[in-house]
Structures are given as C-alpha cells and as structure tokens.
N, C-alpha and C positions, 0 to 999 in steps of 0.2 A: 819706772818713773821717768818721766822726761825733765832734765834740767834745764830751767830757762836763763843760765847767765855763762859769762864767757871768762869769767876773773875772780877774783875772791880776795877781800880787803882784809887782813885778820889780823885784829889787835888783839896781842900778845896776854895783854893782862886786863882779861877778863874775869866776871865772877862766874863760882862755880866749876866751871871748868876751863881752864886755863889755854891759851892758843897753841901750847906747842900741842897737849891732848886732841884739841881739835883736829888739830894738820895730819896727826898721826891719822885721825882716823877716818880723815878726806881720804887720804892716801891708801887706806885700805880698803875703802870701798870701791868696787873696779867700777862705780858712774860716775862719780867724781876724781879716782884718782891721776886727771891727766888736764885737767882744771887747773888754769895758774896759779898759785896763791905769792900774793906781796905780804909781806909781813908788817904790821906796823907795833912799834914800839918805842919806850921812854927810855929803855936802854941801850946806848951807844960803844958799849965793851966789845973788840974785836971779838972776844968768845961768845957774844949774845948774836952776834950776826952767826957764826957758825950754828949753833945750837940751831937756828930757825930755819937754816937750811938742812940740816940734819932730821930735823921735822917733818919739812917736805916740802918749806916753803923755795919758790924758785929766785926769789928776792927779797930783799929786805932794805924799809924804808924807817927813819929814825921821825921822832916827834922833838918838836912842832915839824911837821910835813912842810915842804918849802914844794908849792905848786910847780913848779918847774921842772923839778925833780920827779913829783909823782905823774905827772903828765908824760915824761919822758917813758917810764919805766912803764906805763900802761901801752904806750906805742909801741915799744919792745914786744907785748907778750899779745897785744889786741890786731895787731896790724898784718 
C-alpha cells in the first residue's frame, strides 16, 4: 500500500481503541513505522508525556493546542 501523508496528529483519548494502542501498532507496521506521530492530549503529567513517547510517539503536544507550538513542532519533523 502506498501512504499518502507525512505526520500523524494522534489523540490520545480516543474511542475504542485508545492512541497509545494505536502508536503501538503504527510502530509495528514496517509502512508506517518511521511516520512522525505528535501526540495530542488533555493530560499534562510529566509521566503522560513519557508514556506517549514510549508508544512511539516522536512528540508530544498538550490540549488546548496553542497554534504556535504546533506549528513549530510540525516544522521540526515536516521540514
């Protein structure tokens, strides 16, 4: 399959299956696993940023999203 995106926006707390499950299994797929993922989330505990790096994600951004920040971190991983 060809993937058509360059980044990957993934909120944490989704239904059903939840984003660290997900990231895991970006991460296992060898077509995906090299795909940025930012992590987005309502939880701001230093241990919630580890965990979503642990997942797979390469960064992690808290909610409400402050545009400047996520702008930045998309230049980081798109540029």
């Amino acid at each position: 399959k060809d993937i058509n995106f360059d980044i990957i926006l993934m909120d944490i707390m989704m239904p059903v299956l939840d984003g660290y499950e997900a990231m895991t299994k970006i991460r296992a797929n060898h077509i995906t696993k090299n795909i940025p993922i930012i992590a987005i989330t309502a939880k701001a505990q230093k241990e919630d940023r580890q965990k979503c790096i642990d997942a797979g994600a390469n960064d992690y951004i808290t909610k409400p999203i402050e545009q400047q920040q996520l702008l930045q971190l998309l230049k980081i991983y798109l540029l």
